[in-house]
VOPAGU-2260 file (C-alpha; in pm, 1 decimal, decimal comma):
REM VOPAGU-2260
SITE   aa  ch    i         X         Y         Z
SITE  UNK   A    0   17036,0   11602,7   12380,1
SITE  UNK   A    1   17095,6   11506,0   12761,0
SITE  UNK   A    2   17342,7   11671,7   12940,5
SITE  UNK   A    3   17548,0   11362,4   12971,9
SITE  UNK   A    4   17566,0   11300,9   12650,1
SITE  UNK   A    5   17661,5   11678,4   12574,4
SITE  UNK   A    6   18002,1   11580,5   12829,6
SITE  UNK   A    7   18065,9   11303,4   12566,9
SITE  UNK   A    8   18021,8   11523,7   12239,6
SITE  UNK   A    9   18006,0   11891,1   12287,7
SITE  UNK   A   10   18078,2   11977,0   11914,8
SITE  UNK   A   11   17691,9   11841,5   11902,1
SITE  UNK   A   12   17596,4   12167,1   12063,6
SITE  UNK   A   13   17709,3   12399,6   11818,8
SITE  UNK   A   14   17460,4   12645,9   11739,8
SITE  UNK   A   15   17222,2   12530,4   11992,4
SITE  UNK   A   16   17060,6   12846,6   12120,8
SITE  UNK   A   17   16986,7   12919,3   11747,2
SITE  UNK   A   18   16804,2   12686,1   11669,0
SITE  UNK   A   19   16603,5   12708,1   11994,8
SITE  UNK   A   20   16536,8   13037,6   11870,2
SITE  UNK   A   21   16383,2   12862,6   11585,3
SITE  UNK   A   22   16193,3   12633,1   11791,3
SITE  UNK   A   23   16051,6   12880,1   11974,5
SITE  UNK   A   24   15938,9   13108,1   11678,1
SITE  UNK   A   25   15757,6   12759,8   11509,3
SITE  UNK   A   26   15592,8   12716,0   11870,7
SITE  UNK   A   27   15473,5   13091,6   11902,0
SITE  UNK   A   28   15388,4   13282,8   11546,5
SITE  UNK   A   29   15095,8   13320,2   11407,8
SITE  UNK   A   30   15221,7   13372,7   11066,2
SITE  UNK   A   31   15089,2   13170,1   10757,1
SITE  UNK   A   32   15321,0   13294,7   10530,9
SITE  UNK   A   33   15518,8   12932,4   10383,9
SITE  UNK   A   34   15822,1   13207,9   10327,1
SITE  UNK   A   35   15956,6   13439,3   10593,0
SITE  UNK   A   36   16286,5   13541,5   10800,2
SITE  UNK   A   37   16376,7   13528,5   11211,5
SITE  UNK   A   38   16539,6   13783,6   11371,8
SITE  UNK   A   39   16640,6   13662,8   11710,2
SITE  UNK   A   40   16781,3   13984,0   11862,6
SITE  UNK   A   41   17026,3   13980,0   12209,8
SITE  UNK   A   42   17248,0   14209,2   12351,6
SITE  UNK   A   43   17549,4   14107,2   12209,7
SITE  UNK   A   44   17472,6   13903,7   11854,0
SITE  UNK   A   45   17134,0   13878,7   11623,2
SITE  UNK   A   46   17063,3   13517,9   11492,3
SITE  UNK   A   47   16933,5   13478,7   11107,2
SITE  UNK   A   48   16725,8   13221,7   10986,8
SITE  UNK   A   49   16520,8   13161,9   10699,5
SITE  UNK   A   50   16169,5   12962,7   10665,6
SITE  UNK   A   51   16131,3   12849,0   10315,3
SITE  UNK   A   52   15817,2   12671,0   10195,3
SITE  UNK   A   53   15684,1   12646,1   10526,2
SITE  UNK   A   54   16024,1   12481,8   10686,9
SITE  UNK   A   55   16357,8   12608,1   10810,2
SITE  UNK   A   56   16653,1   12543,0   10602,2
SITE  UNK   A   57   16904,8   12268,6   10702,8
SITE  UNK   A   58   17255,9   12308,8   10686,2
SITE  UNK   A   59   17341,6   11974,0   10477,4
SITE  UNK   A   60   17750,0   12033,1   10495,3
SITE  UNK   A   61   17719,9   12065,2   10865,9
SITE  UNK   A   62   17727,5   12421,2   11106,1
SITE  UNK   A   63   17915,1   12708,7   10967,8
SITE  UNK   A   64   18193,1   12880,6   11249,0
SITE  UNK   A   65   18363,5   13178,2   11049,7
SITE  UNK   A   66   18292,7   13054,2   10733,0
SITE  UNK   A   67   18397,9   12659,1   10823,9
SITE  UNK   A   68   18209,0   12371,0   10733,3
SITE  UNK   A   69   18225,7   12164,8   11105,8
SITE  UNK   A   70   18001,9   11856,5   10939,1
SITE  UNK   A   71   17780,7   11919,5   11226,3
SITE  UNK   A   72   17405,2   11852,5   11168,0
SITE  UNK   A   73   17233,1   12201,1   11218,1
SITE  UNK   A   74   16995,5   12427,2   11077,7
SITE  UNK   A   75   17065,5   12711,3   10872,5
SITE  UNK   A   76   17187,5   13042,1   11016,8
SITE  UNK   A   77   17349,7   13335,0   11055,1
SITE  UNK   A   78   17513,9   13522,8   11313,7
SITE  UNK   A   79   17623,6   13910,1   11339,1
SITE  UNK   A   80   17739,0   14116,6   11597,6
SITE  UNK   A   81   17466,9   14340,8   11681,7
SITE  UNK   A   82   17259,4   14369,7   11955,0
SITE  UNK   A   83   17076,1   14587,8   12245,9
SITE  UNK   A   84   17378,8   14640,5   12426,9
SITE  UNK   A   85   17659,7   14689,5   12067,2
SITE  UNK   A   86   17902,2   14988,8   12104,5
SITE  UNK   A   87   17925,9   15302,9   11882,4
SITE  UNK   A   88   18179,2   15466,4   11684,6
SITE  UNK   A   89   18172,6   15793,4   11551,3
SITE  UNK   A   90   18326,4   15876,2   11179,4
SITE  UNK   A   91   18358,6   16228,7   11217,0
SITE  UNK   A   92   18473,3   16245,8   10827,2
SITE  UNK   A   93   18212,5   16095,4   10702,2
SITE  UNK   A   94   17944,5   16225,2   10989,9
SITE  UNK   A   95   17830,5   15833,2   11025,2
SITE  UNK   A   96   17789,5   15627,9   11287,4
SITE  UNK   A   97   17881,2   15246,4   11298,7
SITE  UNK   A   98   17703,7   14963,2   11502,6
SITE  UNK   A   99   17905,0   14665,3   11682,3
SITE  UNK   A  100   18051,3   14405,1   11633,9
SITE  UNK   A  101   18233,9   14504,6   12028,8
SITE  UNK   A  102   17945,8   14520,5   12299,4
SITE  UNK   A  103   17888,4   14839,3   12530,7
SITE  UNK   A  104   18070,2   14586,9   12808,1
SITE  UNK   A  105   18168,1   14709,4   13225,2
SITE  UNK   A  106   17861,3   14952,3   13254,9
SITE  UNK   A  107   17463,0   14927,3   13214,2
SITE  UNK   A  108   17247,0   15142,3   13029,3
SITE  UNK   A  109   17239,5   15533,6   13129,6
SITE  UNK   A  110   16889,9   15462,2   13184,0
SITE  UNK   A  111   16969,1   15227,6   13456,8
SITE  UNK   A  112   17183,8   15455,1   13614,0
SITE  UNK   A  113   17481,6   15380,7   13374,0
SITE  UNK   A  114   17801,2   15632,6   13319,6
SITE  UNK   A  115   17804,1   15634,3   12973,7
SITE  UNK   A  116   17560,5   15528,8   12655,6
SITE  UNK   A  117   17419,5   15194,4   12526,6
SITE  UNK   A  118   17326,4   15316,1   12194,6
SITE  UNK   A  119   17089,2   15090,9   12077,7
SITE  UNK   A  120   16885,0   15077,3   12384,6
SITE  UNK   A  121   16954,0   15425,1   12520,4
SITE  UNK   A  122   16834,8   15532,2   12169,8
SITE  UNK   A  123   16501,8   15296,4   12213,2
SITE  UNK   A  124   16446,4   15433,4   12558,1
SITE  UNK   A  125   16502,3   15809,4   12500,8
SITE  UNK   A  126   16286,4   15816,4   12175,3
SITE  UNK   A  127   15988,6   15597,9   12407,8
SITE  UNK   A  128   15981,2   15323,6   12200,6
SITE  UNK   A  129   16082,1   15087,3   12472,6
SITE  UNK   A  130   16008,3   15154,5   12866,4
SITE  UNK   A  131   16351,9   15043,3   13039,4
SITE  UNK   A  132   16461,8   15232,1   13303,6
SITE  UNK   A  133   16405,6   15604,5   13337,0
SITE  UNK   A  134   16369,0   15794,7   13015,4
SITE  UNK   A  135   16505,7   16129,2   13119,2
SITE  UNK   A  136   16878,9   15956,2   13217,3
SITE  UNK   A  137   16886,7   15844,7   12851,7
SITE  UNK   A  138   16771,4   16195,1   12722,3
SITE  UNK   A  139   17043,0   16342,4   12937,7
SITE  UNK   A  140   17284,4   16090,4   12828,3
SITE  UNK   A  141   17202,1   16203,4   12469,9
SITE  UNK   A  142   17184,4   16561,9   12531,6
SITE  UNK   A  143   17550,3   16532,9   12693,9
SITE  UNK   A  144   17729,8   16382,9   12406,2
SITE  UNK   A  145   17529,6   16590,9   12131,5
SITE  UNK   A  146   17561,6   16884,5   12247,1
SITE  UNK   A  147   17872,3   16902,3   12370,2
SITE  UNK   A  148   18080,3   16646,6   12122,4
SITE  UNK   A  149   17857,9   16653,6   11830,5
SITE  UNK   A  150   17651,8   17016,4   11777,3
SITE  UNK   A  151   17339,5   16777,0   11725,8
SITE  UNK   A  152   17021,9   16794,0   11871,1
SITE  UNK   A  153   17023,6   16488,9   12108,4
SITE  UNK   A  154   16655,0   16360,0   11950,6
SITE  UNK   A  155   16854,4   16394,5   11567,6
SITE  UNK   A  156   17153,1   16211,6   11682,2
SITE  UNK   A  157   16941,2   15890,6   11912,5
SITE  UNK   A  158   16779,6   15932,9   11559,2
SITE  UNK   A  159   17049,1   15843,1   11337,1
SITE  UNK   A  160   17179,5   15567,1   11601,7
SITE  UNK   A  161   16878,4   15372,6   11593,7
SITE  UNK   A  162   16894,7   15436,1   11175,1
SITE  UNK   A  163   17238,8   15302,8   11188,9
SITE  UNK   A  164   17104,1   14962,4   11376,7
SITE  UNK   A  165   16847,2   14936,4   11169,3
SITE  UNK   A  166   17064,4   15006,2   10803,5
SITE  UNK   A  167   17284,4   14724,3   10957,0
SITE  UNK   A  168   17050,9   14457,8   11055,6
SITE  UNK   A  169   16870,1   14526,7   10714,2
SITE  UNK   A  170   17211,4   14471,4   10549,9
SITE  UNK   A  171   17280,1   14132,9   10690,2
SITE  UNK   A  172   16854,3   14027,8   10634,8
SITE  UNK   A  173   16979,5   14106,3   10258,0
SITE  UNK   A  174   17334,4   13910,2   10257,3
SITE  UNK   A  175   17153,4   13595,5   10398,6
SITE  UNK   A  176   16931,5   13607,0   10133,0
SITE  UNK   A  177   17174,6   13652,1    9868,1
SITE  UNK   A  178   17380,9   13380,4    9994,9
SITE  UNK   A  179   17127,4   13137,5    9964,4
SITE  UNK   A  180   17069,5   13242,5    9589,0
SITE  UNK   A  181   17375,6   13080,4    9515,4
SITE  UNK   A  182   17363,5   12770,3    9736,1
SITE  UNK   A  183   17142,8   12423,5    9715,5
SITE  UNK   A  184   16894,6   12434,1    9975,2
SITE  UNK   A  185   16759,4   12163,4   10182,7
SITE  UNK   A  186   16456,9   12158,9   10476,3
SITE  UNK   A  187   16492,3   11978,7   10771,9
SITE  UNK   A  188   16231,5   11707,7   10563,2
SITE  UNK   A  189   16338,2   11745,5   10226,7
SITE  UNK   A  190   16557,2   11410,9   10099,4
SITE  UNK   A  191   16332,1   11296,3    9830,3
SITE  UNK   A  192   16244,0   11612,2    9655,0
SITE  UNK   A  193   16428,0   11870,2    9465,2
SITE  UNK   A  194   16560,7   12159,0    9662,4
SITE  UNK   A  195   16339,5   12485,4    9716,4
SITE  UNK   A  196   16330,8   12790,9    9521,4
SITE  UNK   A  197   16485,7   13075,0    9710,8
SITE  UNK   A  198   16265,0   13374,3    9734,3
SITE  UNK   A  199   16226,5   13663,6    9907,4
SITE  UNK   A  200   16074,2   13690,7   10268,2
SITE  UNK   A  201   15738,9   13781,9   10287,2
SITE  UNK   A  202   15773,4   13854,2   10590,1
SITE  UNK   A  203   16014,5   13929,2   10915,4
SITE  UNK   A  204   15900,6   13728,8   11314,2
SITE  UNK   A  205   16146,1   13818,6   11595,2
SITE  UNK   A  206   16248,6   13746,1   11894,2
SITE  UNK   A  207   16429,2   13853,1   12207,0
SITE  UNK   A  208   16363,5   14119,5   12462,3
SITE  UNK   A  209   16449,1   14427,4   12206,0
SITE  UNK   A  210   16208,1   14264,9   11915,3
SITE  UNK   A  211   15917,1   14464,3   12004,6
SITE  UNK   A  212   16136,2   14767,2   11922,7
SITE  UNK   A  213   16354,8   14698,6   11609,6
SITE  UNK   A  214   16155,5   14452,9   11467,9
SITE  UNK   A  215   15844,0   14712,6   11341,2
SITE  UNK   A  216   16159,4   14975,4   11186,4
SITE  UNK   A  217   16311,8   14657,0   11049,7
SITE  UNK   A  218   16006,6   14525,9   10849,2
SITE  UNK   A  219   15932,8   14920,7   10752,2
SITE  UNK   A  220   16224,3   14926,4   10586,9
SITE  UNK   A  221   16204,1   14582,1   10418,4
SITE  UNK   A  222   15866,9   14664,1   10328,4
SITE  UNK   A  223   15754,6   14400,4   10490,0
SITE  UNK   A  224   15483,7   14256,5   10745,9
SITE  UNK   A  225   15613,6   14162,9   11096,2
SITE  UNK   A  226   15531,6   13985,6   11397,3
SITE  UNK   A  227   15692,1   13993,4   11754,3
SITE  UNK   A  228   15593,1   13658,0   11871,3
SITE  UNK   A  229   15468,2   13623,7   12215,5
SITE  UNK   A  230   15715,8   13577,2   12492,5
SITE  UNK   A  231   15932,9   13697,4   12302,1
SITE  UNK   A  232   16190,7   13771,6   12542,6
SITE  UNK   A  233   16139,2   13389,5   12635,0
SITE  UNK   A  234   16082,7   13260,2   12326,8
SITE  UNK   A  235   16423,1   13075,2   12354,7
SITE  UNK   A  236   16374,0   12879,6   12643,5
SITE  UNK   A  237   16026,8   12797,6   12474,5
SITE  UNK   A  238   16151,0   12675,9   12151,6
SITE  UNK   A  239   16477,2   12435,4   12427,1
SITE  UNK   A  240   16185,4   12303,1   12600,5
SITE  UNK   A  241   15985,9   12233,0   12244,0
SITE  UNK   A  242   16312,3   12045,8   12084,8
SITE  UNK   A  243   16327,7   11841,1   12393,5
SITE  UNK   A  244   15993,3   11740,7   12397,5
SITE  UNK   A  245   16019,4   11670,4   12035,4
SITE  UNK   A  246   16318,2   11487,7   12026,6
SITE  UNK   A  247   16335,5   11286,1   12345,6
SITE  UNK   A  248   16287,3   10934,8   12150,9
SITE  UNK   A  249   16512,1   11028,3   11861,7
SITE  UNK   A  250   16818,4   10845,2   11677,6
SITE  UNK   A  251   17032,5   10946,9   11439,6
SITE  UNK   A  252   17157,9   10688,5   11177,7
SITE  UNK   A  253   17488,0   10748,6   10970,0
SITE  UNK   A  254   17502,2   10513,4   10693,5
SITE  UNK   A  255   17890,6   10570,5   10540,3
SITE  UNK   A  256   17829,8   10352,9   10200,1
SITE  UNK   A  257   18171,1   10411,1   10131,2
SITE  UNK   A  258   18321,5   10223,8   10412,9
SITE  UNK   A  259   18052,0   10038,4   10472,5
SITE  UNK   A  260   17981,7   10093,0   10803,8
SITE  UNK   A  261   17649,4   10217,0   10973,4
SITE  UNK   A  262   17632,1   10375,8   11321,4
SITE  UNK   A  263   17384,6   10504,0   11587,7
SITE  UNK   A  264   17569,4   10701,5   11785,0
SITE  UNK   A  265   17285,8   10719,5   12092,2
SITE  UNK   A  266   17314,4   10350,7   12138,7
SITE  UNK   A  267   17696,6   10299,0   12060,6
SITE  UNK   A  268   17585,2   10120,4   11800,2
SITE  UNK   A  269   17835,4   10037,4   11506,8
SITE  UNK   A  270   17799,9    9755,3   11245,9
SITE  UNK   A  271   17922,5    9667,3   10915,3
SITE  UNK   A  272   17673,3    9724,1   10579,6
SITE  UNK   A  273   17670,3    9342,5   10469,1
SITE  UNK   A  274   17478,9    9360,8   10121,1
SITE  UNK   A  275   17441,8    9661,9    9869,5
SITE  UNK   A  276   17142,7    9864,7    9952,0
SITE  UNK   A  277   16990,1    9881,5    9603,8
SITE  UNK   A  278   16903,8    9533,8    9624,2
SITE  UNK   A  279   16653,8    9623,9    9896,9
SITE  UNK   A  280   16431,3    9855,1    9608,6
SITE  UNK   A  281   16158,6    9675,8    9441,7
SITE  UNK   A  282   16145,7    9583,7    9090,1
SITE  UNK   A  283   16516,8    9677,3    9072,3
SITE  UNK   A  284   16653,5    9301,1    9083,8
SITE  UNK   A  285   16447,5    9175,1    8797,5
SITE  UNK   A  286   16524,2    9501,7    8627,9
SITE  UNK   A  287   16928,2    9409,6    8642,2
SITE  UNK   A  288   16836,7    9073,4    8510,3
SITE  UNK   A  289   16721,7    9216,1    8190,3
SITE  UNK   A  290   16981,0    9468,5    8111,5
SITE  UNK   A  291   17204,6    9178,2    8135,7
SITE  UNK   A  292   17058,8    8991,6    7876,4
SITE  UNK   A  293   17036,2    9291,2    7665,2
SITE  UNK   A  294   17371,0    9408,0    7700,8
SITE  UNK   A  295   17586,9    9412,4    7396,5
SITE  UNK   A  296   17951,6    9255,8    7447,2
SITE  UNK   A  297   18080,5    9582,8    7442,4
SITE  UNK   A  298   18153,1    9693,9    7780,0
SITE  UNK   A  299   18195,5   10013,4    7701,7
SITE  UNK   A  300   17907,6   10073,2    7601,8
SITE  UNK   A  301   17758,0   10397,6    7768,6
SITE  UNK   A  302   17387,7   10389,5    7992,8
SITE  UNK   A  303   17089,0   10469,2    7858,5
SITE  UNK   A  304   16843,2   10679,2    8004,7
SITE  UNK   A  305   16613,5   10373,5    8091,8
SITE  UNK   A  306   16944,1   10273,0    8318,0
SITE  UNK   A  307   17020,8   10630,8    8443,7
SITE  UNK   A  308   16646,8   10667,7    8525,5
SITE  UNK   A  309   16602,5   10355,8    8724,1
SITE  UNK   A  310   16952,1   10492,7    8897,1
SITE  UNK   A  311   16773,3   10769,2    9025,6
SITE  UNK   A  312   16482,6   10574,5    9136,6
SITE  UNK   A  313   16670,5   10298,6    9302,8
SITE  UNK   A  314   16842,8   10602,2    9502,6
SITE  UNK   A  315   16522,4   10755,4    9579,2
SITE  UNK   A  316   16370,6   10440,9    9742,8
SITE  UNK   A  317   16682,3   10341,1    9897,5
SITE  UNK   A  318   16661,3   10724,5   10059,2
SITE  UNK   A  319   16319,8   10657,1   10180,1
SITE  UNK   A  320   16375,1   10295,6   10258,9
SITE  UNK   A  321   16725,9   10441,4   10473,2
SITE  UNK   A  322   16519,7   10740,7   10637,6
């Protein structure tokens, strides 16, 4: 949307750079597969999304803020608190280690010359799966608070970090899907036929600068094929410039049958619905005429299936006709 019209509504932008994310990974992958998940990792939170039958889900209640319905259009997904730059904490009970939600925050990564750990990319950087920085201030980093807090061998415990992250992101890949088990689904084109099926991902595409890295132990774990899409540090700013492009001669229609009243909220645009809109579907008119005339006096009398069918099909033209 323009920025002047983001001054007038702001709500409008919820969940924005999420579904750029989305845009982005439709512009870039190279995957065929019709069902698959997006990981859009950051430093501070990872972005969910799933792509069923070849589309992205659409949140038909409106975005979801802490488990809220705000009634504002958006597509389906899912936020955590984990990222690149997530702090640690250390159960010493239960010898674990748990990831985020509070971000490493006031210092950079000991292998940019930090005082103290990032985990998560300290880990990546130490164990050379990602080139950031210089390796051996991680390794010393790691050596440090093994050795001397721990009793671990500093490659064990970046190890069982980088485990942690991965057990974690995993974990929320799996509560996404088993929310939408129990949920209708819709796709951003989907009005005149029946919800998807939910099923599993076949496979995982990410995004963001630490894809490359957790993406490959993600999709091992899941079992899965993977693809870090190209750009993928970008891949945001390619899927904002995408939606623009794609969207630039857009309206949006809001058709309240209940009140009666139909807006377009891009041209301040508000009118009153003068007639009832099944009398727009064809065949329905003469249809009505005959039921009439069939009717018993009885006006109690309950519909038939002839009458509940053409129901649906007066809806499902009136959807189309409305679209």
């Amino acid at each position: 949307m323009p920025l002047a019209d983001s001054k007038l509504r702001p709500i409008e932008t919820i969940l924005s750079g999420p579904a750029a994310s989305i845009m982005g990974v439709q512009a870039l992958t190279r995957r065929a597969d019709e069902n698959y998940v997006i990981i859009d990792l950051g430093g501070t939170t990872t972005d969910l999304a799933a792509v069923v039958g070849g589309e992205v889900l659409f949140e038909r209640d409106g975005a979801t803020i802490s488990g809220f319905k705000t009634l504002v259009p958006a597509l389906l997904t899912r936020s955590i608190g984990l990222g690149g730059d997530s702090a640690i904490a250390y159960d010493p009970q239960g010898k674990s280690f748990k990831i985020g939600p509070p971000r490493r925050a006031g210092t950079p990564p000991a292998c940019l010359g930090g005082a103290a750990l990032t985990p998560p990319t300290d880990a990546a950087v130490a164990l050379e799966l990602a080139q950031v920085g210089e390796r051996g201030r991680a390794v010393n980093a790691w050596r440090a608070w093994g050795g001397a807090e721990l009793g671990l061998p500093w490659e064990e415990l970046a190890q069982k970090v980088l485990d942690a992250f991965i057990d974690r992101l995993a974990g929320a890949v799996q509560s996404l899907y088993a929310e939408l088990e129990n949920v209708p689904l819709y796709t951003v084109s989907e009005i005149l036929t029946p919800p998807p099926e939910v099923r599993p991902p076949r496979a995982v595409v990410g995004l963001g600068a630490p894809a490359p890295v957790f993406i490959p132990l993600l999709a091992q774990q899941l079992k899965l094929p993977w693809e870090a899409v190209s750009f993928a540090a970008g891949a945001n700013a390619v899927g904002g410039a995408a939606a623009a492009r794609a969207t630039m001669g857009g309206l949006t229609l809001h058709a309240d049958t209940e009140l009666g009243v139909a807006t377009i909220p891009e041209m301040g645009f508000r009118e009153q619905i003068k007639r009832p809109m099944f009398l727009i579907c064809p065949g329905h008119a003469g249809w009505r005429r005959q039921r009439r005339k069939s009717l018993p006096k009885q006006r109690a009398t309950p519909p038939s299936r002839k009458s509940i069918s053409w129901r649906k099909k007066a809806f499902i033209w009136c959807a189309g006709f409305i679209r």
